[in-house]
C-alpha positions as CSV (number, residue, x, y, z in Angstrom):
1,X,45.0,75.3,81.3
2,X,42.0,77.5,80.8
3,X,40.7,79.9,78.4
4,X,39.6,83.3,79.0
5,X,37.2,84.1,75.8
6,X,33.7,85.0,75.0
7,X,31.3,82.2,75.0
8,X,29.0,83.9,72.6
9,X,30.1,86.6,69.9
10,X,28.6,88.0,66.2
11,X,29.6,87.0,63.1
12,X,31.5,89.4,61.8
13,X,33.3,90.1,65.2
14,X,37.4,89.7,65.5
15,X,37.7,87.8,69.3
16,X,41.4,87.9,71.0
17,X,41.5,84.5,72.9
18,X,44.3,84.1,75.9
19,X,44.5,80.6,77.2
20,X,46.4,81.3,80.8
21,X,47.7,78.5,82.9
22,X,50.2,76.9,80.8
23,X,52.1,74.2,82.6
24,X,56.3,74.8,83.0
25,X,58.6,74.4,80.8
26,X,55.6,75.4,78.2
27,X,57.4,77.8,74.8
28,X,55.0,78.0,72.1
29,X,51.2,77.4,72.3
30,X,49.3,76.0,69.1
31,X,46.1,77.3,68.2
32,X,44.1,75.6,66.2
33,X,40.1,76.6,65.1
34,X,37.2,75.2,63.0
35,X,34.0,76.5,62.1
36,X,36.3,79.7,61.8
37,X,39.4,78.2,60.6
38,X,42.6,79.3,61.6
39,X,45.8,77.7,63.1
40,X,48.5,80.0,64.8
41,X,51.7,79.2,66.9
42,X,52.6,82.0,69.2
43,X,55.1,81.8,71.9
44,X,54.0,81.8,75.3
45,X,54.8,84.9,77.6
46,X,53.8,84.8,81.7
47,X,52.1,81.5,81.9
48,X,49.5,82.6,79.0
49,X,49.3,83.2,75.2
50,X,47.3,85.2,72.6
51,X,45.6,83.9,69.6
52,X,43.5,86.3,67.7
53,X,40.2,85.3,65.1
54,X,37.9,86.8,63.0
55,X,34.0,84.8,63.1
56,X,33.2,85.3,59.5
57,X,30.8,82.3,59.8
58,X,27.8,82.3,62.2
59,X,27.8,78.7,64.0
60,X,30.0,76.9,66.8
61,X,33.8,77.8,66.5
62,X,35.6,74.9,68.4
63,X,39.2,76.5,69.2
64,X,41.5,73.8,70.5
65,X,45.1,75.3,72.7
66,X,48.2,72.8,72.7
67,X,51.1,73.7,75.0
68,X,54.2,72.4,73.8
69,X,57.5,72.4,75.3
70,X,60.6,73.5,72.9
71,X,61.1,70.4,71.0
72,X,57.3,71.1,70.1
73,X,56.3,68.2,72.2
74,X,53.1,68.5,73.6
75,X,52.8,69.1,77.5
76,X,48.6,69.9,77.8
77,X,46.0,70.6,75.7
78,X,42.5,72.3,76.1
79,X,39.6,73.3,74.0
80,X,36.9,76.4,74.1
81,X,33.5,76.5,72.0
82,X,32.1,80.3,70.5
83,X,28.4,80.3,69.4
84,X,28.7,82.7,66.7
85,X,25.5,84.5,65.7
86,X,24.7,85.7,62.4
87,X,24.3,89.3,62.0
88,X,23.3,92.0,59.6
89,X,26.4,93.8,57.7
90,X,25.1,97.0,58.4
91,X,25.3,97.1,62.0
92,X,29.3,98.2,62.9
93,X,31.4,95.4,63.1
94,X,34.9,94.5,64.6
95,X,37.4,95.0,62.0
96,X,35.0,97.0,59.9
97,X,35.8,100.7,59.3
98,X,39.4,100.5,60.2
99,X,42.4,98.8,61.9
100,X,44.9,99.0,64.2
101,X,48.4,98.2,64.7
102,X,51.7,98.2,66.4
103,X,53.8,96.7,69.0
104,X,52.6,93.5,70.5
105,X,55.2,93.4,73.5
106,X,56.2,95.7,75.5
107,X,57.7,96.1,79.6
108,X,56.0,98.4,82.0
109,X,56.7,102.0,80.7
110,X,56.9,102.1,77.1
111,X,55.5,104.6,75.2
112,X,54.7,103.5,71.8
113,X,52.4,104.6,68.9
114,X,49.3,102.8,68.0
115,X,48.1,103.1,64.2
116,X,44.6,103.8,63.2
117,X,44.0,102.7,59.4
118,X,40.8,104.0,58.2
119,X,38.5,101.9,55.2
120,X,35.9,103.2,53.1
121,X,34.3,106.2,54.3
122,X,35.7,106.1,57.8
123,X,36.6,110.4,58.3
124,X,37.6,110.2,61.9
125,X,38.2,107.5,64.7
126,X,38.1,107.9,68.5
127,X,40.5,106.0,70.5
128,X,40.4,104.3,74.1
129,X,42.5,102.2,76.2
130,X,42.3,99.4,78.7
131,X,45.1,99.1,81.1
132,X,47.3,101.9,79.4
133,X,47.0,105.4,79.8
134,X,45.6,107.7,76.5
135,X,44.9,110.9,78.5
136,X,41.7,112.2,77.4
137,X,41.3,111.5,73.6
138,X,39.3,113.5,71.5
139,X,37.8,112.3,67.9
140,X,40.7,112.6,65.2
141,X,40.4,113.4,62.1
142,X,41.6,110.7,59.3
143,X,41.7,111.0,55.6
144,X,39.7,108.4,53.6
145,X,42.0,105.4,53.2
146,X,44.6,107.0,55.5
147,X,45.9,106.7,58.8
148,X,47.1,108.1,62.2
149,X,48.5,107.4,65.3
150,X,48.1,108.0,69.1
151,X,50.4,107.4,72.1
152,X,50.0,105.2,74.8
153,X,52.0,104.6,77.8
154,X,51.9,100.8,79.1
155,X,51.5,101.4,82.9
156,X,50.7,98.0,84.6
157,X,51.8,94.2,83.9
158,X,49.0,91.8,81.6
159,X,47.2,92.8,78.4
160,X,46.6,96.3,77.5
161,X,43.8,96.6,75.1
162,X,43.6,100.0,72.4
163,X,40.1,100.2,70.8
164,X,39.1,102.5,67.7
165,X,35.7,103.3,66.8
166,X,35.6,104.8,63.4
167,X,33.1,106.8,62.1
168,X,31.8,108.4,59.0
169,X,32.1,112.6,58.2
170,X,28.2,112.3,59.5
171,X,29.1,110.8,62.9
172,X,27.2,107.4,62.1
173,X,29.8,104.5,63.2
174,X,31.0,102.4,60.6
175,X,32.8,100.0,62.9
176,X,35.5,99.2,65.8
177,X,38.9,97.5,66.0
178,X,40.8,96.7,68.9
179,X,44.6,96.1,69.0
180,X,46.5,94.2,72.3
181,X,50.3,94.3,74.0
182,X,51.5,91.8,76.8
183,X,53.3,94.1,79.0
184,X,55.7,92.2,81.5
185,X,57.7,93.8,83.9
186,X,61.3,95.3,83.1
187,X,63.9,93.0,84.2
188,X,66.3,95.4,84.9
189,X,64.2,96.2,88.2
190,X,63.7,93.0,89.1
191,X,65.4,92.5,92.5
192,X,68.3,90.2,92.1
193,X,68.0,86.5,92.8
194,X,69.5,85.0,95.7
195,X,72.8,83.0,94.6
196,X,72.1,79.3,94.0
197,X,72.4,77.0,97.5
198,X,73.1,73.9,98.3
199,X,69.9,71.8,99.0
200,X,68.1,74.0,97.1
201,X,66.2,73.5,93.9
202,X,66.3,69.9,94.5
203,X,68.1,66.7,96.5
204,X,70.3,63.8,95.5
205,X,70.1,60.4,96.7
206,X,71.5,56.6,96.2
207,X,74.1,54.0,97.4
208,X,76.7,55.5,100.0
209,X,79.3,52.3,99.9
210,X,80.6,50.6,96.9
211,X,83.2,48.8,95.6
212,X,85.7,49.9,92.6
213,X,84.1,49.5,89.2
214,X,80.8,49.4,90.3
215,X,77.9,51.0,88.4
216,X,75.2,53.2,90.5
217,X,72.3,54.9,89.7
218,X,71.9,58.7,91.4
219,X,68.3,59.9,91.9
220,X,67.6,63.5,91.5
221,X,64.5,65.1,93.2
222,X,63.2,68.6,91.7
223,X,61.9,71.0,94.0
224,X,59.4,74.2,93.2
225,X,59.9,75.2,89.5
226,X,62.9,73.1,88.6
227,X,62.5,71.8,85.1
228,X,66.3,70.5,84.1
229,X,69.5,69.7,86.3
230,X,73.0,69.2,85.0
231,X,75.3,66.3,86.4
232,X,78.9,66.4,87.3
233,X,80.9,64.0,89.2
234,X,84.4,64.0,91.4
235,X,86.7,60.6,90.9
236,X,84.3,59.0,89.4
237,X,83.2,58.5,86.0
238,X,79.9,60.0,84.4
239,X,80.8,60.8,80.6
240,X,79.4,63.6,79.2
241,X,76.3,64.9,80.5
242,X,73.6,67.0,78.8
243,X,71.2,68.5,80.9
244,X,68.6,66.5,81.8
245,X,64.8,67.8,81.6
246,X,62.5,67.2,84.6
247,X,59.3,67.7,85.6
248,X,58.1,70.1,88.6
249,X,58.2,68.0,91.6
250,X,59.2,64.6,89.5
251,X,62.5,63.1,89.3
252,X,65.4,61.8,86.9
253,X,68.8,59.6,87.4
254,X,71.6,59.4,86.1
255,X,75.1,56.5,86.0
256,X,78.0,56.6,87.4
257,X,80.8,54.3,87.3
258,X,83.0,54.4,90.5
259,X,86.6,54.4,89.1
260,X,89.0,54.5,92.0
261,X,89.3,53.9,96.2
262,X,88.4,57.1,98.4
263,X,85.5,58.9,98.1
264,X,83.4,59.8,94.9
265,X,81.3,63.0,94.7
266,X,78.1,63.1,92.4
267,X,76.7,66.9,91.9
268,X,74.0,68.3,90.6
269,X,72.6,72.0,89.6
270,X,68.9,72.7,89.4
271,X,67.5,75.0,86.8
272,X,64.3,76.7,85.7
273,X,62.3,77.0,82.1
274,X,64.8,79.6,81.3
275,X,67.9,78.5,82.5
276,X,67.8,80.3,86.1
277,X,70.0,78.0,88.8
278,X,67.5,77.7,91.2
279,X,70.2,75.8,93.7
280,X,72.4,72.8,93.8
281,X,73.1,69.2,95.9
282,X,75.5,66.7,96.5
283,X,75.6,62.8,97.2
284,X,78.9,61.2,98.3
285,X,79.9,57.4,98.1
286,X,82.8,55.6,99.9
287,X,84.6,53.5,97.3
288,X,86.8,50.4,98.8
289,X,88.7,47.8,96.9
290,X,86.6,44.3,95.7
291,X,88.0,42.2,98.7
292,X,88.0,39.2,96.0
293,X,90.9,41.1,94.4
294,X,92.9,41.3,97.1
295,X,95.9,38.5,97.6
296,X,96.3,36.0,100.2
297,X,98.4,36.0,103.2
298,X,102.1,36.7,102.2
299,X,104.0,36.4,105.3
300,X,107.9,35.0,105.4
301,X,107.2,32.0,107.0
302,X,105.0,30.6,104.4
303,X,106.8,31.8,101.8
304,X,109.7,29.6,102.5
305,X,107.6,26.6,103.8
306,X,106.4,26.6,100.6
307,X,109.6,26.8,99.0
308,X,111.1,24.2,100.9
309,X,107.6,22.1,99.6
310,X,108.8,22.7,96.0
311,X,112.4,22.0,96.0
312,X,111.6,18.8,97.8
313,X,109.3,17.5,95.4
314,X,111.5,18.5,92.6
315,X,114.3,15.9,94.3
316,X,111.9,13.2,94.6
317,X,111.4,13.6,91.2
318,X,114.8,13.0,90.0
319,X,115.3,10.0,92.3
């Protein structure tokens, strides 16, 4: 995990902080800041999440980032410092002069309206656009205390970034805010995934011979992005099953009893973070009788030597 954020900033200034790298299986990301406080938990889109603050108080800001997974354990953690310095309040500010809002996701494509809400004395407010497309915006005019809006079409995957610089009826700026979207890609032109295979998205392994009512353990192997596989087994006996979580490249096992002669089937289906069957596998076992069940010779000859043995005895008895 790793931040990408100012290392320096004035007090006064509102930063947006993205920590990218979140490990998989990662849902929410917890923010959580002092010097500046603020805690936030936002959910994480693309590997990365958003976290935005506003440095009110000149010093070190220490922001800690905790990926958790969606019980809300934690999976990683990282930290980022801001020297904030202090600043005279009549210089323009972040946040100062006006605002902005609107949509905070978005796929490639959208159009959507950005709102400029003016404070004070701010008269007019000039708009720009960082990975979006504004056209060529001129100043607008903006009615003390009120607002307006401006289109912008989200062209390209990541973080599009709208900034406003307001400005007095004089021209003298008063201040700037900034407003951000995570565009992600449509998934309706995704190209279709493959169907799931076998061998794919992880392996099986364990004991290939056994005896009836034995208990084995089946190893499963995650490959690539597999985070959870679901077990299911064929004359044998595996209970109910939830899926079972799994690291990227780790492993997990699972019991089976092995209920009956022939041949017992274990099978397993890998998934990703979201559910996606990456691919499935397969481990057989041959399942024979427990030779110390079986019964002793039977053939017609002994049976009636025997016989003969008992009546025999009975008469000596009697005698």
């Amino acid at each position: 995990m790793y931040f990408t954020a100012p290392s320096s900033a004035k007090q006064g200034d509102r930063i947006l902080i993205t920590v990218n790298g979140l490990p998989n299986g990662t849902e929410t990301v917890k923010f959580i800041a002092a010097g500046n406080s603020g805690i936030d938990i936002v959910n994480a889109s693309g590997g990365s999440a958003n976290f935005m603050i506003s440095l009110d108080l000149s010093g070190t800001t220490s922001i800690e980032a905790i990926a958790q997974d969606k019980f809300g354990g934690t999976l990683a953690s990282a930290s980022h410092s801001i020297s904030v310095q202090s600043t005279a309040f009549d210089s323009p500010r972040l946040g100062m002069g006006g605002s902005l809002s609107g949509i905070t996701q978005a796929i490639v494509g959208t159009m959507t309206d950005i709102i400029a809400q003016g404070y004070g004395e701010s008269e007019q407010v000039e708009f720009s656009a960082s990975n979006a497309d504004m056209g060529w915006m001129m100043p607008q005019p903006i009615a003390i205390g009120g607002s307006i809006a401006a289109s912008v079409r989200l062209t390209t995957e990541g973080l599009a970034t709208i900034t406003a610089t307001f400005k007095d009826k004089l021209g003298n700026i008063l201040g700037n805010a900034s407003h951000s979207i995570q565009v992600t890609a449509d998934p309706a032109k995704r190209p279709a995934a493959s169907g799931p295979r076998l061998g794919m998205g992880g392996s099986l392994s364990g004991i290939t011979e056994a005896i009836v009512g034995a208990m084995a353990d089946i190893q499963a192997t995650g490959y690539g992005e597999t985070t959870q596989v679901e077990f299911s087994a064929s004359n044998a006996e595996m209970g109910w099953m939830m899926p079972a979580r799994i690291s990227p490249g780790g492993s997990t096992s699972a019991s089976v009893k092995l209920t009956a002669e022939g041949v017992a089937t274990v099978f397993a289906t890998f998934k990703d973070s979201l559910g996606t069957i990456l691919g499935q596998a397969q481990h057989s076992i041959r399942v024979t009788a427990d030779p110390a069940r079986k019964p002793g010779p039977t053939d017609m000859a002994s049976l009636m030597n025997a016989r003969a043995a008992e009546i025999m005895k009975r008469m000596g008895n009697k005698s």
